[in-house]
C-alpha positions as CSV (number, residue, x, y, z in Angstrom):
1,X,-16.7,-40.4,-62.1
2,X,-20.2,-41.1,-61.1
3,X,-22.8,-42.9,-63.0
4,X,-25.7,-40.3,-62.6
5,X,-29.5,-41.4,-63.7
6,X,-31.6,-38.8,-63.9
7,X,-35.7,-39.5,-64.9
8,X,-37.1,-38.2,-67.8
9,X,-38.7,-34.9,-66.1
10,X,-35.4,-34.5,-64.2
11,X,-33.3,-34.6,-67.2
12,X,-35.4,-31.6,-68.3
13,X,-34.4,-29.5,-65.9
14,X,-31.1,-27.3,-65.1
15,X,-27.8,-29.0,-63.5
16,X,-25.7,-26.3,-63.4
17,X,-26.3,-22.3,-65.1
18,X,-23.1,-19.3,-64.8
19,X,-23.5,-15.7,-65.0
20,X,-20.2,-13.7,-64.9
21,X,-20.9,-10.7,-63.1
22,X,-17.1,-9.1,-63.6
23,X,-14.5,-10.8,-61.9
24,X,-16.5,-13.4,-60.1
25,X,-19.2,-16.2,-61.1
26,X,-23.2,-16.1,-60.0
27,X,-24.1,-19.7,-60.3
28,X,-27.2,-21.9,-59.9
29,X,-28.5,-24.9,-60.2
30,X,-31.9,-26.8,-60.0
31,X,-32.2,-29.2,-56.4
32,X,-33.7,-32.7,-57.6
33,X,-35.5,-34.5,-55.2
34,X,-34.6,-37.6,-57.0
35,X,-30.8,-36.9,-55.6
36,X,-31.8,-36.5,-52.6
37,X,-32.3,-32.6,-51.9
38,X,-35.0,-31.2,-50.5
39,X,-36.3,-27.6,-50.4
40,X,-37.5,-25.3,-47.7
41,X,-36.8,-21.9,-47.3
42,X,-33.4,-20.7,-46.5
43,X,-31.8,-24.0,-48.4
44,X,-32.3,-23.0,-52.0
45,X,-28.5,-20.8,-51.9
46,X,-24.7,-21.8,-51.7
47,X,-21.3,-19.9,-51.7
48,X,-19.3,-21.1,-54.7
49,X,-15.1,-21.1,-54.4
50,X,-13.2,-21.6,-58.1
51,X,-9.8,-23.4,-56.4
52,X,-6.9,-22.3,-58.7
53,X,-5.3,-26.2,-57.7
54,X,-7.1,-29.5,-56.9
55,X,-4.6,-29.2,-53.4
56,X,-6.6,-26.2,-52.5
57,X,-9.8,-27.2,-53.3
58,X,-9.3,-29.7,-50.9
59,X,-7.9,-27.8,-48.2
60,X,-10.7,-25.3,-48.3
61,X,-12.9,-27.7,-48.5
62,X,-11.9,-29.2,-45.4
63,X,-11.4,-26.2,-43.4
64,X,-14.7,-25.1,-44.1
65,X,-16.8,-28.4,-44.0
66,X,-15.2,-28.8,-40.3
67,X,-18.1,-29.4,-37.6
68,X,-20.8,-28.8,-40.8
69,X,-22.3,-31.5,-43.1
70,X,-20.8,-32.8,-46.1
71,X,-23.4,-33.0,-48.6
72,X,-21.1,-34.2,-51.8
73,X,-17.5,-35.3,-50.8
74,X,-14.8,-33.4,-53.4
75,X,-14.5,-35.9,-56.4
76,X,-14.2,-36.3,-60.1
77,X,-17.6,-35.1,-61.3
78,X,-19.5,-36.0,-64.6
79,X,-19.2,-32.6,-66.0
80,X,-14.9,-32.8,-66.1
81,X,-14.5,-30.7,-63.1
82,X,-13.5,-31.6,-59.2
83,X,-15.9,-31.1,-57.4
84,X,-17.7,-30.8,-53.7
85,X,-20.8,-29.4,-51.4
86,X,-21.3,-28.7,-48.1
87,X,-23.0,-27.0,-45.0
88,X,-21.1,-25.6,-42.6
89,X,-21.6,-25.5,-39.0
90,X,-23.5,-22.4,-38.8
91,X,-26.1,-23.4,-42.3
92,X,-23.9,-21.7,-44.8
93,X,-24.2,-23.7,-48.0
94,X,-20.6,-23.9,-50.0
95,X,-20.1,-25.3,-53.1
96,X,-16.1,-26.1,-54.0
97,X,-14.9,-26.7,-57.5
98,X,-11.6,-27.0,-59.6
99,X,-11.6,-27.0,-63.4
100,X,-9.0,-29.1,-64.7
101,X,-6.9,-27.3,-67.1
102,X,-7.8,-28.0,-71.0
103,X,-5.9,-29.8,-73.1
């Protein structure tokens, strides 16, 4: 997993947020300079895809990211989930994630 520092005023702020809206998931989440991002108009959205395996969450992840920019390769995230972001080649921002199962 990574080792995330985050400053005081960052660690203040919001990581991740999820409003079900029936079936599906709005999500959200605050974009830190300090890791990197940097807003301007148009930037501040993604498209989030819940894989049902770690195998497809990869694949889609692939498929998609092809000719884009790969902002957070797919890994093992803090939080417990697998995880990945991306633009694609045409400015879409895509967010891919797999919970693991609980035990």
């Amino acid at each position: 997993m990574a080792d995330v520092k985050l400053s005081a005023e960052d660690a203040d702020k919001i990581m991740h947020i999820a409003l079900p809206v029936g079936q599906d998931m709005l999500m959200a989440t605050d974009a830190l300079e300090s890791m990197g991002f940097k807003l301007t108009q148009g930037n501040g959205s993604y498209i989030m895809i819940q894989a049902e395996s770690k195998a497809e969450a990869d694949r889609i992840f692939n498929a998609l990211s092809a000719g884009g920019r790969v902002e957070m390769a797919m890994a093992d995230q803090p939080w417990g989930d697998y995880y990945g972001s991306f633009w694609d080649k045409f400015g879409t921002g895509w967010m891919v994630d797999y919970t693991y199962p609980k035990k």
